[in-house]
C-alpha positions as CSV (number, residue, x, y, z in Angstrom):
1,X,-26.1,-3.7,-4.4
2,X,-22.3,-5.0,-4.0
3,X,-21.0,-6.8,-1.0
4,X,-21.0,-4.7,1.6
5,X,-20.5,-6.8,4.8
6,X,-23.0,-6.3,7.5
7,X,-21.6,-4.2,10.4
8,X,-22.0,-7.5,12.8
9,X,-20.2,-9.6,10.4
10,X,-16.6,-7.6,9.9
11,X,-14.9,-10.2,12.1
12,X,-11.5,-9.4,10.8
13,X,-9.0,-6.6,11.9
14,X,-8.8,-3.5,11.0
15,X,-4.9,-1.5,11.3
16,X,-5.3,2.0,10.0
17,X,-2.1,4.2,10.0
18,X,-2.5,7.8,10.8
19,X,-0.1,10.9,11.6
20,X,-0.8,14.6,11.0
21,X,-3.8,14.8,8.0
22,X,-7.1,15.3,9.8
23,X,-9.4,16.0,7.2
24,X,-8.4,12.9,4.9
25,X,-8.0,10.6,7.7
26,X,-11.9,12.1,8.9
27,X,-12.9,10.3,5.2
28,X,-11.2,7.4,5.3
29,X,-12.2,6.4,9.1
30,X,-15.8,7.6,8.2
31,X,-15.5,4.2,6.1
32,X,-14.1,2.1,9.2
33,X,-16.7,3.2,10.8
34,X,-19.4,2.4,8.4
35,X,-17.5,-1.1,8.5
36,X,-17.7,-1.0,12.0
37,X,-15.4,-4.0,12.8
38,X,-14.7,-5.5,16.1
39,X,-11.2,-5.0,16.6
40,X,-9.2,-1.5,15.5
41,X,-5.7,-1.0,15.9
42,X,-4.1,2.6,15.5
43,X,-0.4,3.2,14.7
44,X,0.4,6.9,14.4
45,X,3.9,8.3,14.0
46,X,5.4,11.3,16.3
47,X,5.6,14.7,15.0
48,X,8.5,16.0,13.7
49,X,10.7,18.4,16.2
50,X,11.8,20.6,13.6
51,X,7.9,21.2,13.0
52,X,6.4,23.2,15.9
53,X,3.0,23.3,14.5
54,X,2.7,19.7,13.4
55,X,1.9,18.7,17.1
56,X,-1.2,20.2,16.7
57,X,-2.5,18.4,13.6
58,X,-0.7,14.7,14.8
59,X,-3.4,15.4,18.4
60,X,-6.1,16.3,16.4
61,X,-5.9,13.4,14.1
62,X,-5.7,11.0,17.2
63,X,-8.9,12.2,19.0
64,X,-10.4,11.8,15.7
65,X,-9.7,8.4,15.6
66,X,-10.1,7.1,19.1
67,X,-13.8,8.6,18.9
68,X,-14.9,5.1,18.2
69,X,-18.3,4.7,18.8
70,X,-19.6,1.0,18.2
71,X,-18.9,-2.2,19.8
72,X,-15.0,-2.1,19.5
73,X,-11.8,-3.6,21.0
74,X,-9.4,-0.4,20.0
75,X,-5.3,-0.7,20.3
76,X,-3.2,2.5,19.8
77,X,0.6,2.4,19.3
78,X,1.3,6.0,19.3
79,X,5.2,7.4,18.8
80,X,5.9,10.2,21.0
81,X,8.8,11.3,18.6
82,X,8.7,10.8,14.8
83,X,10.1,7.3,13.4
84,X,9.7,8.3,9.4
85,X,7.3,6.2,7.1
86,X,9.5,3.1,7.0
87,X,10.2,2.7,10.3
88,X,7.0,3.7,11.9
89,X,4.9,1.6,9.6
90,X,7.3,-1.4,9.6
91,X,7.1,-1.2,13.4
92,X,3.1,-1.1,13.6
93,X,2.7,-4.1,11.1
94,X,5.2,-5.9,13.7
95,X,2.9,-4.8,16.5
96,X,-0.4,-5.4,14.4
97,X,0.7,-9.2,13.4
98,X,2.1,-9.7,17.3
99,X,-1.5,-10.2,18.4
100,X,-3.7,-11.2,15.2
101,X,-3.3,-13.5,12.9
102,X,-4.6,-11.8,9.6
103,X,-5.9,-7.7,9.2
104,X,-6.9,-5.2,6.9
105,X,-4.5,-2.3,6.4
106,X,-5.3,1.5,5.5
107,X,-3.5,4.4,5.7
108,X,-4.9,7.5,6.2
109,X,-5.6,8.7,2.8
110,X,-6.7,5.4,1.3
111,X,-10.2,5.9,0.7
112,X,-11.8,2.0,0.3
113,X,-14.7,1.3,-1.6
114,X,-17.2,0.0,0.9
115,X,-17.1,-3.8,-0.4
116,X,-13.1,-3.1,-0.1
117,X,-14.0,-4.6,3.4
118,X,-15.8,-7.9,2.2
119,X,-13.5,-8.6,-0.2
120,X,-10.7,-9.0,1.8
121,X,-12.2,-10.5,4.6
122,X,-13.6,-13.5,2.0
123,X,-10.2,-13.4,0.4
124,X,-8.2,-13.6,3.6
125,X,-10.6,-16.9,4.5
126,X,-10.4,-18.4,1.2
127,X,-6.8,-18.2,0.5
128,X,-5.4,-18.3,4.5
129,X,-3.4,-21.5,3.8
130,X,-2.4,-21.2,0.5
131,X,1.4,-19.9,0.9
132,X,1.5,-18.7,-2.8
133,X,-0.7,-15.9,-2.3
134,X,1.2,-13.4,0.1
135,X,-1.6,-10.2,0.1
136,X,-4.7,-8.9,-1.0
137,X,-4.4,-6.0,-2.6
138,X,-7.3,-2.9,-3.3
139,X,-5.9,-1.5,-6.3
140,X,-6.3,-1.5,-9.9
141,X,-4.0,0.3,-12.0
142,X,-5.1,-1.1,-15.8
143,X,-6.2,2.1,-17.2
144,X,-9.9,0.5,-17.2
145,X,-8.7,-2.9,-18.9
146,X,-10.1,-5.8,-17.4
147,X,-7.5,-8.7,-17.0
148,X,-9.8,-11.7,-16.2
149,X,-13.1,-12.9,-16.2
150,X,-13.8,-13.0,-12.8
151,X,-13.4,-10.7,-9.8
152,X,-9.8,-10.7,-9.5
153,X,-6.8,-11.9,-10.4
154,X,-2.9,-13.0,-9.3
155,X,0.0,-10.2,-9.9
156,X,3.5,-10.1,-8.9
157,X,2.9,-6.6,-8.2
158,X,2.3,-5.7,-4.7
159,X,-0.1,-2.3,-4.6
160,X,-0.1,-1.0,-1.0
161,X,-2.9,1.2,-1.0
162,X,-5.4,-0.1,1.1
163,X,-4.3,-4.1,1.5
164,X,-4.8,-6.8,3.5
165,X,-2.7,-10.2,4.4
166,X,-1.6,-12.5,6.6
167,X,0.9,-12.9,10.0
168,X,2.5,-16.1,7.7
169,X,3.3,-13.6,5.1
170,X,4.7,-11.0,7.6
171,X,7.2,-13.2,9.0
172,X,8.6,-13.6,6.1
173,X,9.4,-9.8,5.6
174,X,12.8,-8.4,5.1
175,X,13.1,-4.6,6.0
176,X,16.3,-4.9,5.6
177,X,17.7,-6.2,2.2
178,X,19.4,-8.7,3.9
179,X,18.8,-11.6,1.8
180,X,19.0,-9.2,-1.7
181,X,22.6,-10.4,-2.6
182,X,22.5,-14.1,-2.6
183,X,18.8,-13.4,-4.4
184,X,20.2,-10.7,-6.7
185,X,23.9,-13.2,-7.2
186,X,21.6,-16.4,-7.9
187,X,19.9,-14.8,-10.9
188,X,16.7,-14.6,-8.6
189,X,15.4,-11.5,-11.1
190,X,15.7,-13.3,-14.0
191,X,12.6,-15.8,-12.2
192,X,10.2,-12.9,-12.2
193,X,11.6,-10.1,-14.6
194,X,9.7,-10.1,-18.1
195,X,12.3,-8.4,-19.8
196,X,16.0,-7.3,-19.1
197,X,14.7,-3.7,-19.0
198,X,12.4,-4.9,-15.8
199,X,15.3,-7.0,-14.5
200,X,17.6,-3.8,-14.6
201,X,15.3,-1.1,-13.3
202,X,14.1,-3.4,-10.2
203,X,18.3,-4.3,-9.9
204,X,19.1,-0.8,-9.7
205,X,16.0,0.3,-7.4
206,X,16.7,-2.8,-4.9
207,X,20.6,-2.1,-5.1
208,X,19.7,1.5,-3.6
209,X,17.3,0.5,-1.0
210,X,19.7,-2.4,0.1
211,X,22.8,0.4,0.6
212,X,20.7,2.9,1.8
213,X,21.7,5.4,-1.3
214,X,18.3,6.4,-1.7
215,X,16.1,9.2,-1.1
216,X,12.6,6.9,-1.0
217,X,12.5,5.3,2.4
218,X,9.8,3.2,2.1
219,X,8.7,0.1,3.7
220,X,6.5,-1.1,0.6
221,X,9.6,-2.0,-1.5
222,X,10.9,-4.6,1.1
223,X,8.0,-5.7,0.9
224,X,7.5,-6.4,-2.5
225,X,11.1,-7.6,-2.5
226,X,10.3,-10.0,0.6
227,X,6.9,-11.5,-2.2
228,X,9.5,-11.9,-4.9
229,X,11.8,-13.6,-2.8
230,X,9.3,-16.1,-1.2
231,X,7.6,-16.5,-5.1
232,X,4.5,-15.3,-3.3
233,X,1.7,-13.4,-6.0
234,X,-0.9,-10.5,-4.4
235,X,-4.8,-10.5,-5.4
236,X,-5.7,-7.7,-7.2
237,X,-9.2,-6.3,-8.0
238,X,-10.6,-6.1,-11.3
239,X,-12.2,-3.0,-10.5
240,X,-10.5,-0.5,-8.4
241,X,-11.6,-0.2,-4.8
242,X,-9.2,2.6,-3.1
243,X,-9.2,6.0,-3.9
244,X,-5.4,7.8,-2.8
245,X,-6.9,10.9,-1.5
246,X,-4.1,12.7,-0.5
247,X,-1.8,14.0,-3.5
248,X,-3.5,17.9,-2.4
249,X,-0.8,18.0,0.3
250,X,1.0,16.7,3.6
251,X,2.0,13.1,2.0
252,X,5.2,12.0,1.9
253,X,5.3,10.0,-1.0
254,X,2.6,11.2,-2.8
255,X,2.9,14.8,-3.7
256,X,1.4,15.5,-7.2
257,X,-1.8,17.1,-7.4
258,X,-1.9,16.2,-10.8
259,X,-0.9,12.6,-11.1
260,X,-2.9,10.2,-12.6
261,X,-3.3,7.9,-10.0
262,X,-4.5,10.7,-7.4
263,X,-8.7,10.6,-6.6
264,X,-9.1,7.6,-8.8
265,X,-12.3,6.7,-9.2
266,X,-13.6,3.4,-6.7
267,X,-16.3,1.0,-7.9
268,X,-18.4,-1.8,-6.7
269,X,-16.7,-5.4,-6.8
270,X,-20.2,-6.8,-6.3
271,X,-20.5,-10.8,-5.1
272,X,-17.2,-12.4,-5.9
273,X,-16.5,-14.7,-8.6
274,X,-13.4,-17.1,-7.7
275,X,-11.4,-18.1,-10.9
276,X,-10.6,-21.5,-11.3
277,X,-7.2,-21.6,-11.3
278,X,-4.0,-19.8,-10.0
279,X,-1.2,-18.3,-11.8
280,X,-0.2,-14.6,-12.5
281,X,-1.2,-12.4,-15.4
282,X,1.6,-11.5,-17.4
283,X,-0.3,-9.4,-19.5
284,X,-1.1,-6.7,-16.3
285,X,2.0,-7.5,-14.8
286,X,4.1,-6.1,-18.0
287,X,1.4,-3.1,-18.6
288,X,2.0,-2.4,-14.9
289,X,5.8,-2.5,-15.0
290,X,6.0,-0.5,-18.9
291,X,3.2,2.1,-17.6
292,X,3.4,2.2,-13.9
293,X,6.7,2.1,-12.7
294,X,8.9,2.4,-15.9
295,X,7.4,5.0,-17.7
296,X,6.5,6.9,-14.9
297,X,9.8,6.9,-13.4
298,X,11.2,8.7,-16.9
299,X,8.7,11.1,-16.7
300,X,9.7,12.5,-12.7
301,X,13.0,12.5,-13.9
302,X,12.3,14.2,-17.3
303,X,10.3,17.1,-15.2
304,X,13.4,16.7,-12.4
305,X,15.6,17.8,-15.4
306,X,13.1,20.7,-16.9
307,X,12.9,22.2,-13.7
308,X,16.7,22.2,-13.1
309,X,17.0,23.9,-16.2
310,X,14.6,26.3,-16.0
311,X,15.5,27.1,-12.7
312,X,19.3,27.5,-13.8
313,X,18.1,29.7,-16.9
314,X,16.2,31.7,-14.2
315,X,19.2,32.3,-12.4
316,X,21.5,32.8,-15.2
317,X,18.8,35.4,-16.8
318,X,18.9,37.2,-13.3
C-alpha cells in the first residue's frame, strides 16, 4: 500500500475550485472527502448571464460541495456574477493564502491519486523554507520515462493540475506581466531557455499575455512566468498522480476528447524517497518543452488550418 495519509493526519489545507460541472466535481470531491482534511476552502465562479441554464448546474455543484460531512472548518468564496478563469481563480488563491500559510489546490476536474494528498503535505513540510522550490506539482507528463531515481524531481515547468505551494511563493505572483519587460529586456530567457526555439516560443506567448492580445486568459501562465522570474523550480512526481477528467465537455481550457493528456492514468507514489541534492532536470524539462508545449502547439494550429480549409472548401463546393 502507498502513502495514503490517515484521515486524522491531513493537517494541511485543502482549496478546491469549482463552477458549473457536477458530475466531475462529484469524483474529485469524493477524493477530498476520503482525505477528509480539517480545513476546506471553496472558490466558485458566477454563472455567466448570457447562459440561462448555467445557474442551475453552478447551484447544484455548490450544494455538492458544502455537503461536508466530517470534522471540517469550511470557507466558501462564491461569485454572484462570473469573473472568467483568470480572474476568479487569481482572486481565490489571494483569498486562500490571506488566511493560511501553505494549501493543496484542485480544480474540479483534477482527479488526485489518493497519496496525491501525502505527498504534498510531506513536501510542503520538507521544503517550506527552501525559497528555490516555488510548488509542488501532481503531474507527470514523460510519456512513462522515469527522470530520477527517487520519487520526484525539480522542473522549471510549472504543471497546474492538481498542485500545492506556499503563501511565500504567492506573494511573489505577477498576474499582471508587470515585471515581463525589464525581465524579457535583461536577457532573463536566455537564464532558463534550452534553446532559442524555447526562448522564442515562451517570448512570443509572454509578449501576448503581457498586451492582452490573446485569446488564453489564463492565470497559470503568470504563474509560471512569476517561478521563472524569481528562479524558483516546481516538484514533480515521478509517477503521475492527477487524472484531468474533464476534456468530455464544459472546460474552458481543456476541450479535446481526444488529447493525450485527457483520463491519464494515476498511480501510487508509495513512501517517498528524497534525492540528495537539488537542481533541475534538463533532460524532462526539454522533452517537456519539444513534446508538451512545442509540438503540441503546431499540431492545434495545423488542425486550426485543416479545419479552415475544409470548412472554406465546404462553402465554396456549396
Amino acid at each position: 500500500m502507498g502513502r495514503i495519509v490517515s484521515r486524522s493526519l491531513l493537517k494541511t489545507p485543502v482549496a478546491m475550485f469549482i463552477f458549473n460541472r457536477p458530475d466531475v466535481t462529484a469524483r474529485v470531491f469524493a477524493e477530498v472527502r476520503r482525505a477528509q482534511p480539517r480545513q476546506l476552502f471553496l472558490v466558485s465562479d458566477g454563472a455567466r448571464s448570457e447562459r440561462p441554464d448555467e445557474q442551475h448546474k453552478v447551484s447544484l455543484t455548490r450544494e455538492l460541495v458544502t455537503d461536508v460531512d466530517w470534522d471540517c472548518d469550511v470557507k466558501t468564496l462564491f461569485a454572484d456574477q462570473n469573473m472568467g478563469c483568470k480572474a476568479r481563480v487569481s482572486s481565490g488563491l489571494a483569498w486562500v493564502f490571506e488566511q493560511v500559510e501553505d494549501a493543496i489546490i484542485l480544480e474540479d476536474d483534477c482527479l488526485p491519486h489518493p497519496s496525491f494528498f501525502g505527498y504534498c503535505q510531506e513536501l510542503l513540510d520538507r521544503y517550506r523554507d527552501d525559497e528555490r522550490i516555488g510548488a509542488i506539482s501532481g503531474n507527470n507528463f514523460q510519456d512513462g520515462t522515469s527522470r530520477t531515481p527517487y520519487s520526484y524531481y525539480f522542473s522549471k515547468y510549472f504543471h497546474c493540475w492538481g498542485w500545492a505551494s506556499w503563501r511565500r511563493t504567492w506573494e511573489n505572483f505577477d498576474l499582471d506581466f508587470e515585471t515581463w519587460p525589464s525581465f524579457r529586456d535583461q536577457g532573463g530567457l536566455s537564464t532558463v531557455a534550452d534553446s532559442p526555439t524555447e526562448s522564442w516560443y515562451w517570448q512570443r506567448l509572454f509578449d501576448e499575455q503581457y498586451s492582452g492580445n490573446t485569446k488564453v486568459s489564463s492565470w497559470a501562465y503568470p504563474w509560471l512566468y512569476s517561478a521563472w522570474a524569481q528562479n524558483a523550480l516546481t516538484i514533480l512526481p515521478d509517477v503521475n498522480l492527477i487524472s484531468n477528467i474533464g476534456f468530455s465537455g464544459g472546460g474552458t481550457h481543456c476541450t479535446d476528447p481526444d488529447s493525450k493528456f485527457a483520463d491519464m492514468e494515476v498511480h501510487d507514489i508509495g513512501a517517498l524517497e528524497h534525492p540528495e541534492m537539488i537542481f533541475r532536470s534538463v533532460a524532462a524539462d526539454r522533452f517537456s518543452f519539444g513534446r508538451n508545449y512545442y509540438r503540441d502547439s503546431i499540431s492545434r494550429r495545423a488542425r486550426r488550418i485543416c479545419q479552415q480549409i475544409f470548412v472554406g472548401a465546404g462553402s465554396a463546393v456549396t
